[in-house]
C-alpha positions as CSV (number, residue, x, y, z in Angstrom):
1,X,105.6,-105.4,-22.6
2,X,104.7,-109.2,-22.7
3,X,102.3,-110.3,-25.9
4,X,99.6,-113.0,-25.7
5,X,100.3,-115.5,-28.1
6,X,98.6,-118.5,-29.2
7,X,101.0,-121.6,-29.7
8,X,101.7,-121.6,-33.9
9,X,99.5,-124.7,-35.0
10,X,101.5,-127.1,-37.1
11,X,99.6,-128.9,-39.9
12,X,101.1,-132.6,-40.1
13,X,103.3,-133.7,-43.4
14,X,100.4,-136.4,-44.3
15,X,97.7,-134.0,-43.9
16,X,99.3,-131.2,-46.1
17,X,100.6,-134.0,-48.5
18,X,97.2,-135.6,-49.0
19,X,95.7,-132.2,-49.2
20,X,98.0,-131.6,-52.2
21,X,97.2,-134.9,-54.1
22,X,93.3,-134.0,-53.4
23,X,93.7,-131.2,-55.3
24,X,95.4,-132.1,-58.4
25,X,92.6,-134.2,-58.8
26,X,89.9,-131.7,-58.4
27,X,91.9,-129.3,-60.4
28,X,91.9,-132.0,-63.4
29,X,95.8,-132.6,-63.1
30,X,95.1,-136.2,-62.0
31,X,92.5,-137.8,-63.4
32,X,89.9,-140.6,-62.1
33,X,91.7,-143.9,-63.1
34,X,95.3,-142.6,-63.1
35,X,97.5,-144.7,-62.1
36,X,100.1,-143.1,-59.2
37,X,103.7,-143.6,-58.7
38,X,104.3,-146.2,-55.6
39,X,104.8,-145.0,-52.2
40,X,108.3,-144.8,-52.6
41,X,108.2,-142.7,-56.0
42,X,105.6,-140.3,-54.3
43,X,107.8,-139.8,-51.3
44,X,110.8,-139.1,-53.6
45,X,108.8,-136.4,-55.6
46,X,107.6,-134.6,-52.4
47,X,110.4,-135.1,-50.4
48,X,108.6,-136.8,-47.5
49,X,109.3,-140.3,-45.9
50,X,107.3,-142.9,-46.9
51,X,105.3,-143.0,-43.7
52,X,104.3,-140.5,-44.3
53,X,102.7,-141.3,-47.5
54,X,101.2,-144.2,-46.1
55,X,99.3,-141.7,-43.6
56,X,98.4,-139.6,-46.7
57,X,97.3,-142.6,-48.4
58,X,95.2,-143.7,-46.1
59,X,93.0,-140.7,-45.3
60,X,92.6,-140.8,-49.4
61,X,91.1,-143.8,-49.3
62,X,88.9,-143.2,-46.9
63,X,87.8,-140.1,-48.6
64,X,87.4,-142.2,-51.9
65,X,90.2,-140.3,-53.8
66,X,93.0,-143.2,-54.5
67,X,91.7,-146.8,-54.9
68,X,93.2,-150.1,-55.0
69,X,92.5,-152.9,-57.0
70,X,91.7,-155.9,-54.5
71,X,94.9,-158.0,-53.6
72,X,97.3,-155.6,-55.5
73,X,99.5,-152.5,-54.2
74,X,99.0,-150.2,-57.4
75,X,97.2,-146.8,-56.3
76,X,94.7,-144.9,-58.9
77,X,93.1,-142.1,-58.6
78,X,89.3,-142.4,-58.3
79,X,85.9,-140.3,-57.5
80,X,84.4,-140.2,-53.9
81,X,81.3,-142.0,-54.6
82,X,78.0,-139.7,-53.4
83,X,77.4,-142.7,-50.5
84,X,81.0,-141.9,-48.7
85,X,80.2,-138.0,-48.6
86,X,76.6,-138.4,-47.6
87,X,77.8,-140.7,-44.3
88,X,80.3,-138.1,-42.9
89,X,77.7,-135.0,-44.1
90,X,75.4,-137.2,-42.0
91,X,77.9,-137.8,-39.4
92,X,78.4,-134.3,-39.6
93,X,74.9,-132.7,-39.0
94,X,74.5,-135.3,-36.1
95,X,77.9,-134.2,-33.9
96,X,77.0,-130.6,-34.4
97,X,73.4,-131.6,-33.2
98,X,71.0,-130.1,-36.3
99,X,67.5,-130.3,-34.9
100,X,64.6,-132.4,-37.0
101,X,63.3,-128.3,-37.4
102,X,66.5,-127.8,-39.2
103,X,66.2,-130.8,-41.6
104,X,62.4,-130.3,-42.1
105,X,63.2,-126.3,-43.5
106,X,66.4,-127.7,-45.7
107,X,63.5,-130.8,-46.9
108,X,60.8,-128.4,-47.4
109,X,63.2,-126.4,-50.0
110,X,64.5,-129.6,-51.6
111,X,61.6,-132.0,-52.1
112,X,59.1,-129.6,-53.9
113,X,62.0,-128.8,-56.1
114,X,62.8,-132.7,-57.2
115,X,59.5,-133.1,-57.8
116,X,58.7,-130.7,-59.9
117,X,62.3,-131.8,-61.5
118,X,61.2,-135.2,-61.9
119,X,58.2,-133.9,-63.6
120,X,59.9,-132.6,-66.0
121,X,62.6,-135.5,-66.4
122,X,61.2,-138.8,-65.5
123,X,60.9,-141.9,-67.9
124,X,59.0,-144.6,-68.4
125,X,61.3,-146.9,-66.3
126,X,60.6,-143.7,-63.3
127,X,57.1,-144.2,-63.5
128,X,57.0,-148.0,-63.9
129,X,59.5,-148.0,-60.0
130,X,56.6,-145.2,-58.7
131,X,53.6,-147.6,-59.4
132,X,55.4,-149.9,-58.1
133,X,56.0,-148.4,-55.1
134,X,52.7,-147.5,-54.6
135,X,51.2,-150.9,-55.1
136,X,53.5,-152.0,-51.6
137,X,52.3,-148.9,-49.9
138,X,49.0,-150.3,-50.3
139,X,49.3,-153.1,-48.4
140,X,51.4,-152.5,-46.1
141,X,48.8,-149.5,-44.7
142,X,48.7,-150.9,-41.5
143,X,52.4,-152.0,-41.2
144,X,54.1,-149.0,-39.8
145,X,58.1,-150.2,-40.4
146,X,57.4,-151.2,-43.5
147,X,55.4,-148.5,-44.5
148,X,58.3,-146.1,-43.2
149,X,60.7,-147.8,-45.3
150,X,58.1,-147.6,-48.7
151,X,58.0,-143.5,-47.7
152,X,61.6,-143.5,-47.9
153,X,61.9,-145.4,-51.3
154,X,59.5,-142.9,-52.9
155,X,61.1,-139.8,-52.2
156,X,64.5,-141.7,-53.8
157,X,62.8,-142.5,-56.5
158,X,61.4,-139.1,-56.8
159,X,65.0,-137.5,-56.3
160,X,66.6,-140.3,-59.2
161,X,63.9,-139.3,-61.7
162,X,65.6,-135.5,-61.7
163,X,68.5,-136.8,-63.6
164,X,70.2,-133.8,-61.3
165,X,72.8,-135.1,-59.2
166,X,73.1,-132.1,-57.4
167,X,69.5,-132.6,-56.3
168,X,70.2,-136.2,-55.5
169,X,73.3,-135.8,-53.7
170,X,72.3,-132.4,-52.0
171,X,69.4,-134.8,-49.9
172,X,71.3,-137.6,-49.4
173,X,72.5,-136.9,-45.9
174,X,69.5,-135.0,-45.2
175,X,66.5,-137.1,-45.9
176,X,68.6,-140.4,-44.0
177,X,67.9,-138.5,-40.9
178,X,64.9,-136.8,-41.7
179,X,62.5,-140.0,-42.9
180,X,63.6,-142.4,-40.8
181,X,61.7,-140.4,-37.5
182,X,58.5,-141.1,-39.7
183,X,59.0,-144.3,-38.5
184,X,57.9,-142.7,-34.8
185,X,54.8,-140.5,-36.8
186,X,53.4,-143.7,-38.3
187,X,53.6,-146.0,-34.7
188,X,51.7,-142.9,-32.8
189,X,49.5,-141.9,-35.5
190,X,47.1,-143.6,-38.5
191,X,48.5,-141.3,-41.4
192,X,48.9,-144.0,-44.0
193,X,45.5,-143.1,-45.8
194,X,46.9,-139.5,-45.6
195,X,50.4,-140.6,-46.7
196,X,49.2,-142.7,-49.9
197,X,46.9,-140.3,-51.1
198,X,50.0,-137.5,-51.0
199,X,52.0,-140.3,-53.2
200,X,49.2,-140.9,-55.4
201,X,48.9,-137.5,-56.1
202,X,52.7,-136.5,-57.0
203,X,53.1,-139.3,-59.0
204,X,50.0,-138.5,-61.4
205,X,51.7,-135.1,-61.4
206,X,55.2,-136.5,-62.5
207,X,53.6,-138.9,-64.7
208,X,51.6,-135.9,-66.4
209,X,54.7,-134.0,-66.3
210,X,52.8,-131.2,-64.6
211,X,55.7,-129.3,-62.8
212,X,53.4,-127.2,-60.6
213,X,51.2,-129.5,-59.4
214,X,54.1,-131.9,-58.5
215,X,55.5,-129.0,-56.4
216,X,52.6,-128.1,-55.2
217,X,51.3,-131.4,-53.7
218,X,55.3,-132.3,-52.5
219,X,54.8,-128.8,-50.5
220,X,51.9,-130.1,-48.6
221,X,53.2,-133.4,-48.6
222,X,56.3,-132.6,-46.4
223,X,54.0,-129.6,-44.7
224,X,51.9,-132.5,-43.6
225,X,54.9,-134.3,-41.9
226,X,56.0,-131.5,-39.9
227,X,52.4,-131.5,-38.4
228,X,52.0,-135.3,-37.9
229,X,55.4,-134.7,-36.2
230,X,54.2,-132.4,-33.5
231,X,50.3,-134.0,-33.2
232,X,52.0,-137.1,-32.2
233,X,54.2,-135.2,-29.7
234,X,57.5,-135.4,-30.9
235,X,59.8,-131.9,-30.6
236,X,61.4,-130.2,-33.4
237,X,63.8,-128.7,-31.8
238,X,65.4,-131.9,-30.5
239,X,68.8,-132.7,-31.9
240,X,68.5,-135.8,-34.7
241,X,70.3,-139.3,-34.2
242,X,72.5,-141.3,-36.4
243,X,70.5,-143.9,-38.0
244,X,70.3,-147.1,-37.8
245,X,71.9,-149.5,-39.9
């Protein structure tokens, strides 16, 4: 009797060495700002040539785990900074093709929870950035890209006035696809009045620290995107893009 056998998969020596690495850090045995033994002192202690550290170096550093010092060799370890995760998350989202539907649900369970977050949280400095933000969106009613880009810069400020990173970088990859389609909303439709008075109206409930009402008016806030996006006949269900840069 013959078997049907898949072909054993082989994980490669840098992969499996850089995997090892990755977690001492995360388990705490490594710590952000250690410095590590050179290439050839790491490939002594796990046996491996030193190309292959170089490989295992190098997908480190481009997932933000060893750093080096500009114009120098040594290696530390460092943090992945919430920026590096929240491009391949976004990367991500987009190769698997996530629909604008998708994003809208994730955004409808996020936002109302930062803002009532913020309401709770947010400084002086918070609401100073919020006034500020509103005094642009003002003027810039009838200029759709910047208008767009004011929308965006709320909802950050919003999400930075939670003092909860997990908020901030839960909705990183999300909302740079999900607001930048607005962009598309605003050019088809007049919903600046609409948009400003949604602003107006969370920030008096941040600035009063009234966590209900900031939920509450965030809730129809992005409720009111989803049906700008289908009045100005743009489908949910399509896949989102990468952004542009």
């Amino acid at each position: 009797m013959s078997l049907a056998l898949d072909p054993v998969q082989v994980e490669p020596a840098f992969r499996l060495v850089a995997r090892t690495i990755e977690d001492k850090i995360l388990a705490g045995e490594i710590a952000p700002g250690d410095l590590l033994p050179s290439e050839a002192g790491l490939a002594e202690k796990l046996g491996v040539n030193r190309s292959t550290i170089r490989e295992a170096i190098r997908v480190l550093e481009q997932n933000g785990f060893v750093r080096r010092e500009a114009g120098r060799k040594k290696l530390y370890a460092s943090i992945p900074q919430s920026g590096d995760i929240s491009r391949r998350l976004t990367a991500a989202m987009v190769l698997h093709q996530v629909t604008f539907e998708e994003l809208w649900e994730a955004m409808y369970a996020l936002e109302p929870a930062a803002a009532a977050s913020a309401a709770q949280r947010s400084d002086a400095a918070d609401l100073e950035d919020l006034e500020r933000n509103l005094e642009e969106t003002r003027k810039a009613l009838k200029d759709s890209t910047s208008l767009t880009a004011l929308d965006i810069e709320f909802h950050d400020l919003v999400a930075r006035a939670t003092r909860n990173r997990a908020i901030q970088m839960a909705r990183l990859p999300i909302s740079e696809l999900f607001y930048p389609p607005f962009l598309k909303v605003m050019s088809r439709l007049n919903a600046g009045e609409r948009l400003l008075v949604a602003h107006e109206a969370i920030f008096a409930a941040v600035r009063d620290h009234d966590e209900k009402r900031a939920r509450d008016w965030m809730e129809k806030h992005i409720l009111d995107f989803k049906r700008g996006y289908e009045l100005a006949n743009l489908d949910m269900a399509t896949p989102v893009d990468m952004p542009e840069k």
